[in-house]
C-alpha positions as CSV (number, residue, x, y, z in Angstrom):
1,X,-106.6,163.7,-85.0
2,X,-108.3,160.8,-83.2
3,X,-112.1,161.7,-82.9
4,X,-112.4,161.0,-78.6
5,X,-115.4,159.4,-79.3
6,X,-116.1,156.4,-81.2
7,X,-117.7,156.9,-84.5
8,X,-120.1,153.4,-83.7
9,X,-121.6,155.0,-80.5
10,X,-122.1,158.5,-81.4
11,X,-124.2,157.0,-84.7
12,X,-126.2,155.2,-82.2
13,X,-126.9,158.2,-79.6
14,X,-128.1,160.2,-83.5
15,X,-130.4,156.8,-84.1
16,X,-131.8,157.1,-80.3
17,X,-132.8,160.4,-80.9
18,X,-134.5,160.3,-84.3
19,X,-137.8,160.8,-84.6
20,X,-138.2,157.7,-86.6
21,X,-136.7,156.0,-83.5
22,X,-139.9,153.7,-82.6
23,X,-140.3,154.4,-78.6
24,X,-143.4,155.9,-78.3
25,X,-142.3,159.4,-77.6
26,X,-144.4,160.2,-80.3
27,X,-147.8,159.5,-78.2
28,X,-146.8,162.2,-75.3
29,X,-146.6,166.0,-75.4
30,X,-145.1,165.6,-71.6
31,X,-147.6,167.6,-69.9
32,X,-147.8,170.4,-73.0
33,X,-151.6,169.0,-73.9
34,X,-152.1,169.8,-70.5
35,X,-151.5,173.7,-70.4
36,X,-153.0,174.4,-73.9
37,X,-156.1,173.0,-72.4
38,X,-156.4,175.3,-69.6
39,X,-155.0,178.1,-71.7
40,X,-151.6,178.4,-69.7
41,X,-149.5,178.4,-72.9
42,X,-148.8,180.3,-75.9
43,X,-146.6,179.9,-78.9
44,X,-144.5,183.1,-77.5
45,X,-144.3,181.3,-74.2
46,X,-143.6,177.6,-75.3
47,X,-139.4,178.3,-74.9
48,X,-140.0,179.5,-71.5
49,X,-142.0,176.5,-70.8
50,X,-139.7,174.0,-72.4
51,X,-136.8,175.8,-70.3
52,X,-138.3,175.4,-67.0
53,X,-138.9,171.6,-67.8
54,X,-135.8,171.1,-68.9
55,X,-134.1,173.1,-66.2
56,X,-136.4,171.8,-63.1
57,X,-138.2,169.0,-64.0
58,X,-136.3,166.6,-66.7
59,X,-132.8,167.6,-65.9
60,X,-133.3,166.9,-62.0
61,X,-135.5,163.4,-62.8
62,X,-134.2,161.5,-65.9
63,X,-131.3,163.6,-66.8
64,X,-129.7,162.7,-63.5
65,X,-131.3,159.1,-62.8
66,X,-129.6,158.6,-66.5
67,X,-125.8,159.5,-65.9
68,X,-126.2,157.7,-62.4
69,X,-127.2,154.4,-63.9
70,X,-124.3,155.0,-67.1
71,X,-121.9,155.4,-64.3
72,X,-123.1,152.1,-62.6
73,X,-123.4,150.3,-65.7
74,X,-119.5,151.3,-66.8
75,X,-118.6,150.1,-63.4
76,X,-121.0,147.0,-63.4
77,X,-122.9,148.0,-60.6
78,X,-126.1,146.8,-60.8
79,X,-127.3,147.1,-57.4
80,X,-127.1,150.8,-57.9
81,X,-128.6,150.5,-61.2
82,X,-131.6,149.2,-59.2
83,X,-131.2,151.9,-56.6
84,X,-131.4,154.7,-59.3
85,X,-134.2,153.7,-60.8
86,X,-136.0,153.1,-57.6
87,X,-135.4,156.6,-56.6
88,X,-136.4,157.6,-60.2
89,X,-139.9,155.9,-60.7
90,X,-140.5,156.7,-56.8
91,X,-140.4,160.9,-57.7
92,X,-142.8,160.4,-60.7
93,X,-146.3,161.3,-58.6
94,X,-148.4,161.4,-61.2
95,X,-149.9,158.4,-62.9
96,X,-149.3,159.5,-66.7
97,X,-145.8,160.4,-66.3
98,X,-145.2,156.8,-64.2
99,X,-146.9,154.8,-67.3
100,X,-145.3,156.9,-69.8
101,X,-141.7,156.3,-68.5
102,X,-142.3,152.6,-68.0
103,X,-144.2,152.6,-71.4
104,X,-141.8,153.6,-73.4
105,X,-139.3,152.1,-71.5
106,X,-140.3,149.2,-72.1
107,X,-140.8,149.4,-76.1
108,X,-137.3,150.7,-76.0
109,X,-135.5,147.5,-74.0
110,X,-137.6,145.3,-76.4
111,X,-136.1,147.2,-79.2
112,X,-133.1,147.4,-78.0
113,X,-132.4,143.7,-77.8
114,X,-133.3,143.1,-81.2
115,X,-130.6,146.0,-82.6
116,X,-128.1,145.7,-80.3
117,X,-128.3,143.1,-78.1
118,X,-125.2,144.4,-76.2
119,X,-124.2,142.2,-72.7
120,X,-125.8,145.6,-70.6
121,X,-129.0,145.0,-72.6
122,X,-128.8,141.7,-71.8
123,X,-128.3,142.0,-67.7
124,X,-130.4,144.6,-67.6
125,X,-133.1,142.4,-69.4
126,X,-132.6,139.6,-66.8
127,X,-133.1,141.8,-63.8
128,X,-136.5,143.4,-65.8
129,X,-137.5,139.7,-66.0
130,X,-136.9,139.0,-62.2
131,X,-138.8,142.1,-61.3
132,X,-135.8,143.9,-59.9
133,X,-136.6,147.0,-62.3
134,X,-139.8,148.3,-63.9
135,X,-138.1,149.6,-67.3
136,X,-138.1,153.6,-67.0
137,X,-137.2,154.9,-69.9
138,X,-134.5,157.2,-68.7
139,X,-132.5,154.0,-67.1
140,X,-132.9,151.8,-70.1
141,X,-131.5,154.7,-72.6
142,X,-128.9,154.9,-69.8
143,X,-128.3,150.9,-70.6
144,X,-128.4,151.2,-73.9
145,X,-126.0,154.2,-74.6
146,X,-123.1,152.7,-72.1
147,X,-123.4,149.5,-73.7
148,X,-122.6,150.5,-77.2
149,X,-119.6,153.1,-75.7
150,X,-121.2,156.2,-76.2
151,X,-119.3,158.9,-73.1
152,X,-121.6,159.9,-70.5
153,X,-121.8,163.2,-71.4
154,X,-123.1,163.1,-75.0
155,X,-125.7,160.7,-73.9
156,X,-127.6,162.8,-71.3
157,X,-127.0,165.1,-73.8
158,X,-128.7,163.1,-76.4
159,X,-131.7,162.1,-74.1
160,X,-132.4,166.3,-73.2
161,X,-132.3,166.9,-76.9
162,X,-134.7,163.5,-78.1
163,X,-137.2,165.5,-74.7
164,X,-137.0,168.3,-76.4
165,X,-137.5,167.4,-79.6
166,X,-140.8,165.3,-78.7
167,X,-142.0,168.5,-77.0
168,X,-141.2,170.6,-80.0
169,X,-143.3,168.0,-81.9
170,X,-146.3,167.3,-80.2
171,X,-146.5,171.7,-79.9
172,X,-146.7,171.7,-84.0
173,X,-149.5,168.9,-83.6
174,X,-151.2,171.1,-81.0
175,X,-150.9,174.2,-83.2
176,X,-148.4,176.1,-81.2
177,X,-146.2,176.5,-83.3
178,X,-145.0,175.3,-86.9
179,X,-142.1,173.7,-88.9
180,X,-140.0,176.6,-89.0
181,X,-140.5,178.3,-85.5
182,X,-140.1,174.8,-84.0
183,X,-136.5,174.8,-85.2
184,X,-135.6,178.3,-83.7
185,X,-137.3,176.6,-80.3
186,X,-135.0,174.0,-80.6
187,X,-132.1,176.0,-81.2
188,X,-132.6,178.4,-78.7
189,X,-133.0,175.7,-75.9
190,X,-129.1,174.4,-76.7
191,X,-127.6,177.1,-73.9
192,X,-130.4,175.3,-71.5
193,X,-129.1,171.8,-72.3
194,X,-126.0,172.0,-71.8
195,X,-126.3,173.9,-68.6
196,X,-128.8,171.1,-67.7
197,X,-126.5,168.9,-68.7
198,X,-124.0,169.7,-66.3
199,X,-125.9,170.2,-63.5
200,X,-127.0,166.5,-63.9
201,X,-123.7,165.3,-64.0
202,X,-122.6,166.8,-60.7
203,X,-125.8,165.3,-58.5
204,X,-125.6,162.2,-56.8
205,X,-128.6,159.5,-56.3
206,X,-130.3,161.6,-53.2
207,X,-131.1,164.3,-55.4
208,X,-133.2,162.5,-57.9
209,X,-136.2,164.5,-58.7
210,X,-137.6,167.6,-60.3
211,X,-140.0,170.0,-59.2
212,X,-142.3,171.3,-60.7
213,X,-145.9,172.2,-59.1
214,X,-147.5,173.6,-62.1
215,X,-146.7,170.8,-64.6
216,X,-147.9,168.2,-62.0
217,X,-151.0,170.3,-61.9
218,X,-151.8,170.2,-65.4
219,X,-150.6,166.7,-65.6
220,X,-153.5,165.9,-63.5
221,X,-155.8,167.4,-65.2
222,X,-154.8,166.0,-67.9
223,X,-155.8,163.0,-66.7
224,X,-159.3,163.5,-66.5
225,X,-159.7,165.5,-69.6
226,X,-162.6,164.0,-71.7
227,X,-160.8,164.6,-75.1
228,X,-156.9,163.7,-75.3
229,X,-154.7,163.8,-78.3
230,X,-151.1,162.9,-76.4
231,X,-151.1,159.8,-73.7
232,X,-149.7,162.8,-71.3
């Protein structure tokens, strides 16, 4: 039986979301550091947490913004490339979560280049140069994943799962949780995926854009904090 997707691209959508992957998800907790500074998480409630962000905030953002631009990228439209991520950098309000996405964006079309260097990479680059695009993170992945052939699907799948990974991580640097509890959290948040999954697939560029009040509360804290461990 023919395995429906290529063996090439589903090795690079497991490279993209190794930990050893260098593209700086390692320096963010996205918005975690934030509630365990004003005492708003526990390790009993970090599932919860990572549910609702996965659910309301990174599913309806970057989830979405990132099957749009595959789309346009399979159908070489890069004018709605543009548009998505736009829309997408436009519904980041706060300033860590605009630098993060364009920070690690950016370290991840650099990298890009140099390990695939796939014509997608290569467009994309030339627009980034022309100051058509800023580099979010989310769009880039999106770049990089139809460019090498891996199906929609499994990368937005791949992206939730690299999100929730980095969470899980920078919770066992911030003591809420450890090695072996982080993998039950992990586990227990594939039901959420894929439903987020799905639900990102179906929305169309107008609907770019989580909500959630709390998190952009403690991002902002966050902010100002005198002491910070995570660059959100």
């Amino acid at each position: 039986m023919n395995d429906p997707i290529p063996i090439p691209a589903l090795l690079t959508g497991l490279q993209l979301t190794d930990s050893a992957f260098p593209s700086g998800y390692y320096t963010l907790s996205h918005g975690l550091e934030g509630f365990q500074q004003a005492r708003s998480v526990t390790p009993s409630g970090l599932p919860a947490l990572l549910h609702d962000l996965l659910r309301h905030s990174v599913g309806p953002a970057d989830a979405t913004a990132l099957a749009l631009t595959h789309r346009a990228v399979t159908a070489d439209d890069w004018d709605e490339v543009v548009a998505v991520e736009q829309r997408l950098h436009a519904t980041k309000l706060g300033r860590e979560a605009r630098q993060a996405a364009v920070r690690t964006g950016r370290q991840l079309l650099d990298l890009a280049g140099e390990v695939y260097g796939t014509a997608p990479i290569e467009r994309y680059r030339e627009l980034y140069q022309d100051g058509a695009v800023r580099g979010c993170q989310p769009v880039v992945a999106a770049v990089v994943h139809a460019g090498n052939g891996l199906p929609v699907r499994q990368a937005v799948t791949c992206e939730l799962f690299a999100f929730a990974a980095s969470l899980v991580g920078a919770a066992m640097r911030l003591r809420l949780t450890d090695h072996r509890r982080a993998q039950v959290v992990l586990h227990g948040a594939a039901p959420v995926i894929e439903e987020t999954v799905a639900a990102a697939l179906e929305r169309e560029l107008p609907d770019i854009g989580g909500c959630v009040p709390v998190a952009d509360v403690m991002a902002g804290r966050h902010e100002r904090a005198e002491a910070r461990l995570f660059a959100s």
